[in-house]
C-alpha positions in Angstrom: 135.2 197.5 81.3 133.0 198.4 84.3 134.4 198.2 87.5 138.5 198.3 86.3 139.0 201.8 85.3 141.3 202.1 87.9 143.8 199.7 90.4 143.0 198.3 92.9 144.9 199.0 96.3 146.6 195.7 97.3 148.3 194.7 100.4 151.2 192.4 100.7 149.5 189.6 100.9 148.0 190.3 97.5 151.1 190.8 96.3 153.0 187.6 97.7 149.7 185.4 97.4 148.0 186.8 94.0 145.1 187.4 96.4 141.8 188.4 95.0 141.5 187.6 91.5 137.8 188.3 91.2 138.1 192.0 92.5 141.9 192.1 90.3 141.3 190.1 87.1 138.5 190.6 84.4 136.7 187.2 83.5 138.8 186.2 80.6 135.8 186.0 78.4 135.4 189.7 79.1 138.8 190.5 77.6 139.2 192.1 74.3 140.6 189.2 72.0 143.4 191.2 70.7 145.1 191.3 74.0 144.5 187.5 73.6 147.2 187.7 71.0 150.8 186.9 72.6 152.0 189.3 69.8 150.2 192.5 71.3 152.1 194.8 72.5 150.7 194.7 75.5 151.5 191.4 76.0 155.0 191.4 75.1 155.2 194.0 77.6 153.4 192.1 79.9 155.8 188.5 78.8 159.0 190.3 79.6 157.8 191.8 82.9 157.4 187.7 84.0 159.8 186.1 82.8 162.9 189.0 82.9 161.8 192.1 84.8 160.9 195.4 83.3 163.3 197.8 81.6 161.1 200.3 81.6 157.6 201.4 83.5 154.9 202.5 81.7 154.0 206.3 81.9 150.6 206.3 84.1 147.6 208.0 82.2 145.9 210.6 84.0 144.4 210.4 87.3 145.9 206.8 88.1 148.3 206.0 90.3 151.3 204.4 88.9 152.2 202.7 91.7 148.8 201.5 92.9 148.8 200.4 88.8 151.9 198.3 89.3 151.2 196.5 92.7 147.5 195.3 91.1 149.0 193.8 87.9 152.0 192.6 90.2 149.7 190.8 92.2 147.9 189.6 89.0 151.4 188.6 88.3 152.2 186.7 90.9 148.7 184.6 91.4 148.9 180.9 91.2 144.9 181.2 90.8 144.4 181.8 86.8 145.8 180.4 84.0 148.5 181.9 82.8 146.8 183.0 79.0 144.1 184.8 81.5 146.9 186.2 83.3 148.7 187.3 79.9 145.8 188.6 78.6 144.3 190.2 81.4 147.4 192.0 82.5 147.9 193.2 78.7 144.3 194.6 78.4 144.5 196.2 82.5 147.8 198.4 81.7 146.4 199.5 78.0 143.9 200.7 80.3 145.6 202.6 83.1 149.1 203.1 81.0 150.0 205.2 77.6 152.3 203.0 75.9 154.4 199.6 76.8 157.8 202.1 76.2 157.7 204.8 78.9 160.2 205.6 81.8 163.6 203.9 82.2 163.8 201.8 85.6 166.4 203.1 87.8 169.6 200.6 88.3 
C-alpha cells in the first residue's frame, strides 16, 4: 500500500497519545480483508501483543528498522482514535508488511 512500506518515526507523544493516525494507520477500507480475520496470524500476533505483551519480536525484513517498526504499530497500539477492529486489522496487515513471520526472536527477561 502506497505510502506504508516503511514506519514511521514516532516521538513519545505518539507513543503515549496514539498521535497521528492518518500518517500511522491505513484507511480500514484499504486493508486487505484477510487481516480483517481475528484468526490471521497476524492478528493473533497482533491480539496478544494488546492484551499480554509479546513473547517474541518479529524478525525485521530487509531495510526496515525494527525498532522504528515497533514504536509505529506501538503507537497504533496505544491510540484511543480508531476502533479497535481498524486497530486489529491495520496492525496485522502493517507488520506482514515490514516483518517475516509473527514467530521470530525471543524477548529478553
Amino acid at each position: 500500500m502506497k505510502g506504508f512500506e516503511t514506519p514511521v518515526d514516532v516521538d513519545g507523544l505518539d507513543l503515549v497519545f496514539g498521535g497521528r493516525m492518518a500518517a500511522l494507520l491505513p484507511p480500514y477500507a484499504q486493508i486487505p480483508s484477510e487481516f480483517k480475520n481475528w484468526n490471521h496470524p497476524w492478528a493473533k500476533w497482533q491480539a496478544d501483543w494488546f492484551y499480554s505483551g509479546l513473547k517474541c519480536y518479529p524478525v525485521a525484513k530487509d531495510g526496515i528498522d525494527v525498532n522504528a517498526a515497533m514504536r509505529h504499530l506501538g503507537a497504533i497500539q496505544g491510540s484511543w482514535e480508531p476502533k479497535h477492529e481498524h486497530k486489529v486489522a491495520g496492525v496485522a496487515y502493517l507488520a506482514s508488511m515490514w516483518f517475516t513471520s509473527p514467530s521470530g526472536a525471543k524477548v529478553a527477561a
